[in-house]
C-alpha positions in Angstrom: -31.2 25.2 0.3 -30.4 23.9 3.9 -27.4 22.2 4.6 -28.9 18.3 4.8 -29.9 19.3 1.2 -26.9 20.8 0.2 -25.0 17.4 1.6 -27.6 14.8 -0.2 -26.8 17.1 -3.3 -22.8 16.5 -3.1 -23.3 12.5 -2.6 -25.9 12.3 -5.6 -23.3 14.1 -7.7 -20.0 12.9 -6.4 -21.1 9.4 -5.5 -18.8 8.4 -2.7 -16.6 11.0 -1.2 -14.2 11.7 1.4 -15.6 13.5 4.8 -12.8 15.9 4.4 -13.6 16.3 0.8 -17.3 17.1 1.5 -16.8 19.7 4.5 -14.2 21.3 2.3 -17.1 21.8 -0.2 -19.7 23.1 1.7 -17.4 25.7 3.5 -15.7 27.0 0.2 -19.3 27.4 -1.1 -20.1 29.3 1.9 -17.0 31.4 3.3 -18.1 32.9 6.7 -21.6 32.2 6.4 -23.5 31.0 9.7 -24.1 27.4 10.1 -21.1 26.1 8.0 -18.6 25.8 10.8 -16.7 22.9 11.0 -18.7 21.4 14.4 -21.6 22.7 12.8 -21.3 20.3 9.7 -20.0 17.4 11.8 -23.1 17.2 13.7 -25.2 17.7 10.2 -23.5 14.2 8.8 -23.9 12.7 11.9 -27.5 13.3 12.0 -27.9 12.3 8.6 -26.0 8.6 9.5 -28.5 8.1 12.1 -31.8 9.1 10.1 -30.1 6.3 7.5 -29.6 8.8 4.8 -26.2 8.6 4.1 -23.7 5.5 4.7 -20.3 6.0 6.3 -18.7 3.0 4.6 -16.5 0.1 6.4 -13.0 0.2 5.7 -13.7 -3.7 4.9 -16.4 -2.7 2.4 -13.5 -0.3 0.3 -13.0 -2.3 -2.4 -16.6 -2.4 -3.1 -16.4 1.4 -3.7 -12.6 1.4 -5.6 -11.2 3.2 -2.9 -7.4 2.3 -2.4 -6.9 0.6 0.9 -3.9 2.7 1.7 -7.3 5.4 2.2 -7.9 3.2 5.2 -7.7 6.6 8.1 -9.9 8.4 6.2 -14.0 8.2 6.1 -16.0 8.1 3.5 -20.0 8.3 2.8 -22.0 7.2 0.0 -26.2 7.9 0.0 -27.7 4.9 1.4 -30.2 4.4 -1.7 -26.8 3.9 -4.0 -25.5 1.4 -1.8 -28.5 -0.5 -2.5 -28.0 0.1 -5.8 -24.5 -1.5 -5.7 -25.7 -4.6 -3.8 -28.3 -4.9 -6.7 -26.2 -4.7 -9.3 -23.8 -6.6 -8.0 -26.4 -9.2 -7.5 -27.3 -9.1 -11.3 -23.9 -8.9 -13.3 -22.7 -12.5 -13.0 -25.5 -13.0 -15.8 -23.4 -11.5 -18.2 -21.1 -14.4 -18.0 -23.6 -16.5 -18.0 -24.4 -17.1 -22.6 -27.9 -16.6 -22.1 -28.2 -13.7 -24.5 -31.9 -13.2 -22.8 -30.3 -12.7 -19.4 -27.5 -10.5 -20.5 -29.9 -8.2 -22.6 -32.0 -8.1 -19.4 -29.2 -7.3 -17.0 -27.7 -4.5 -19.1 -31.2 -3.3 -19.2 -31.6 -3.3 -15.6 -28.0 -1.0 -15.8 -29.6 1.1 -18.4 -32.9 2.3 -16.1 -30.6 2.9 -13.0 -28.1 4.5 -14.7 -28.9 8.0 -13.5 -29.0 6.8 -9.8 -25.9 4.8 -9.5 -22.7 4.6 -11.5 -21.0 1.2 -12.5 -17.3 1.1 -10.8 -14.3 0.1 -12.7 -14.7 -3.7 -12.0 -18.2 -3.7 -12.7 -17.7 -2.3 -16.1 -15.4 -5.1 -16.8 -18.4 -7.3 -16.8 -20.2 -5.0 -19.4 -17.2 -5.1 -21.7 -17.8 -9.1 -21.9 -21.4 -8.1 -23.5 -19.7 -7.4 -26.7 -19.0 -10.4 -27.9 -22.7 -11.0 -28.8 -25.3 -9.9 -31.1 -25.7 -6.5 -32.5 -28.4 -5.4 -30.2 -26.5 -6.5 -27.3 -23.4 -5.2 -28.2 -25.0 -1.4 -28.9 -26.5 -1.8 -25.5 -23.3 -2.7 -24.1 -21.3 0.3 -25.9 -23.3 2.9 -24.8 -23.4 1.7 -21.0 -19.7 1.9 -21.7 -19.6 5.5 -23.4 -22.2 6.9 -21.0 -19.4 5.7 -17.7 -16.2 6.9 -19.9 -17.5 10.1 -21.1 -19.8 12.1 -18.7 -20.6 15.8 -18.6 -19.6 16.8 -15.2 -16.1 15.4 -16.0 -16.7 12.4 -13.6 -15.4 9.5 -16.2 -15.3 6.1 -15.4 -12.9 2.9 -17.2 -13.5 -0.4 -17.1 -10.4 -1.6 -15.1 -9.0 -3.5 -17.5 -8.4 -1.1 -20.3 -6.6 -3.6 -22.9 -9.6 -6.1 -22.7 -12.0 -3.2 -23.8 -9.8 -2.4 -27.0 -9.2 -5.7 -27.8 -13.1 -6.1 -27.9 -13.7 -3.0 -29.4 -11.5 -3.8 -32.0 -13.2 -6.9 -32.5 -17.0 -5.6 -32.6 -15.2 -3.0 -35.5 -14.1 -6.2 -37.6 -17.9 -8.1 -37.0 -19.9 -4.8 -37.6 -17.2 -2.2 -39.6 -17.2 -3.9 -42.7 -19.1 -4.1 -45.7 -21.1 -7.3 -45.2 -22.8 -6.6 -41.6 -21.9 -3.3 -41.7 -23.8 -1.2 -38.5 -23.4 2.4 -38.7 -24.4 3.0 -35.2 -21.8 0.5 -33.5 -19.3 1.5 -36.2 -19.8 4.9 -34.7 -19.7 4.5 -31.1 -16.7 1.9 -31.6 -14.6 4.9 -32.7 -16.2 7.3 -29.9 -14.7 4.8 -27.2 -11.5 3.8 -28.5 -11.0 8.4 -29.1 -12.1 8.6 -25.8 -9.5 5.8 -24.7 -6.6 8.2 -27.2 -6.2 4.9 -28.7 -4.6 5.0 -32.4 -6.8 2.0 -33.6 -9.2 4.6 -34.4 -6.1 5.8 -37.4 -6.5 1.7 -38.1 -10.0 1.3 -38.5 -9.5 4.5 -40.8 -7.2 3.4 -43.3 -9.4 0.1 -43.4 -12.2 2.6 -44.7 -10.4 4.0 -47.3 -10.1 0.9 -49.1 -13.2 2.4 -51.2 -14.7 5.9 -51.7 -18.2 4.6 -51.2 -17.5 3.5 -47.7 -15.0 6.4 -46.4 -18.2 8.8 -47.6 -20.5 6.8 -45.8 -18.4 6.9 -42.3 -16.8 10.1 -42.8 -18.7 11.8 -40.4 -17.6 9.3 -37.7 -13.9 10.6 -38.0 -15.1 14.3 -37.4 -16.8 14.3 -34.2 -15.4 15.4 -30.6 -13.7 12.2 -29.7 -11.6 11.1 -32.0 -9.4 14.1 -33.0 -6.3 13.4 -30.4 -6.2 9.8 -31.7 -5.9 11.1 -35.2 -3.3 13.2 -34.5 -1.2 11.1 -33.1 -1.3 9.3 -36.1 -0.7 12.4 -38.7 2.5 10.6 -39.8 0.9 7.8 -40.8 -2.4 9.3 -42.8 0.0 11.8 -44.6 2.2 9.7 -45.4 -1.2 7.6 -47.1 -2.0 10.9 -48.3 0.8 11.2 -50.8 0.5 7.2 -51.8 -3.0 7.8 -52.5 -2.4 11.0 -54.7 0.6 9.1 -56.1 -1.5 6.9 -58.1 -3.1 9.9 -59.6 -6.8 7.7 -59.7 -9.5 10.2 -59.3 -10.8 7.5 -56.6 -7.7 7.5 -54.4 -7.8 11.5 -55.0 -10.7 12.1 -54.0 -10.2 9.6 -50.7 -7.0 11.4 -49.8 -9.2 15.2 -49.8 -11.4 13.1 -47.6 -8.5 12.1 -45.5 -6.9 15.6 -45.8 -10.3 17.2 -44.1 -10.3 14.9 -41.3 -7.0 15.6 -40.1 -8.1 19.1 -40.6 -11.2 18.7 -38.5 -8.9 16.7 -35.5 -5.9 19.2 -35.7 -8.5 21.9 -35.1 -10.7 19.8 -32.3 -7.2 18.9 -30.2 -6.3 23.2 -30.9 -9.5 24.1 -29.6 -11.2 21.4 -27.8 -14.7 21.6 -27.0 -15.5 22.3 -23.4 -17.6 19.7 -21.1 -21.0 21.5 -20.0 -21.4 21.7 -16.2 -24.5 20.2 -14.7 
């Protein structure tokens, strides 16, 4: 791999970063080797501004890219094809603000197909999280844009900037699409993967409100036991034993059987915070 490679290769997988940042990379990957001298790579990114490959980004255009103005001394590049990407999306989002549930299905959509070229920014995502106060099929769009920014492989996450907002919602979407009458596995599912990912202890909440029968806690059990949710859960292991013992208390082989239930979930989230699985590397 040549070096203009190796540098369109950092930008596609770190999106914008710092020109210290990037020359730091390329000479650590390549300790004494020929060509990565610290000239050498200057002139490389120069010669990629001026072919229009990559973007050295205004300090006016910052905020655009999240980067704190206090960063204002320091340069930073972006590819120029995610740029355009930005200025498109940009272009699209005020739809989801707009109550026409055709043009808000289409504009997260449009997020969906680009998704693996360019990267919504914190502000940006707050426009998503407005997309779930519709219908089910725009609201699981909506969630997995959302899950797809807060949990990514390469360890890259991304929040909505307004954190409170998006559990607010997600506690919402839970009480439209959690319960027994309009109950949607899927969102029910993904619900509890964001608000785990967020360590938020409405995921203990939503819990207890699925104990209520044995029919539904079997049916969402597996929902509880998966990657995310464990720290949330056991934050909460005050609360859930202490439901534990009023469950068993009643001696109903219902509520006994709901508390084992209860019992191998914490089980399964004491041992996932213990040993938590590892994020694969691209």
């Amino acid at each position: 791999m040549n070096i203009d490679t190796e540098i369109i290769e950092i930008l596609e997988n770190n999106g914008v970063i710092r020109r210290r940042d990037l020359i730091q990379m390329l000479m650590l990957g390549h300790p004494n080797e020929r060509g990565y001298t610290l000239p050498t790579l200057n002139r490389k990114i120069k010669q990629l501004k001026y072919t229009g490959q990559i973007l050295e980004i205004d300090s006016d255009q910052y905020s655009n890219y999240e980067i704190p103005t206090s960063k204002k001394r320091a340069t930073y590049f972006v590819l120029n094809s995610v740029d355009d990407y930005r200025k498109f999306i940009d272009e699209i989002l005020p739809h989801l603000k707009s109550n026409n549930e055709a043009a808000i299905l289409a504009t997260l959509n449009e997020i969906e197909r680009y998704r693996e070229k360019y990267r919504l920014n914190p502000t940006q995502l707050n426009s998503v999280v407005l997309a779930l106060d519709y219908d089910h099929i725009i609201v699981e769009k909506a969630l997995w844009i959302l899950f797809y920014h807060l949990y990514a492989e390469n360890g890259k996450t991304i929040k909505p900037s307004d954190t409170d907002v998006l559990i607010k919602k997600l506690k919402d979407v839970l009480s439209r699409f959690g319960g027994d009458d309009d109950f949607n596995s899927n969102i029910h599912q993904r619900c509890l993967d964001l608000l785990g990912l967020l360590k938020d202890p409405n995921v203990v909440d939503q819990l207890i409100k699925d104990t209520k029968t044995l029919k539904k806690l079997l049916a969402v059990k597996s929902h509880y036991e998966g990657r995310f949710t464990g720290e949330s859960i056991e934050t909460q292991k005050k609360v859930l034993f202490e439901l534990e013992i009023e469950l068993r208390t009643t001696k109903s082989d219902e509520n006994t059987q709901i508390a084992d239930i209860i019992s191998e979930i914490r089980s399964i989230a004491s041992g996932s915070v213990l040993y938590p699985q590892k994020k694969k590397g691209r």
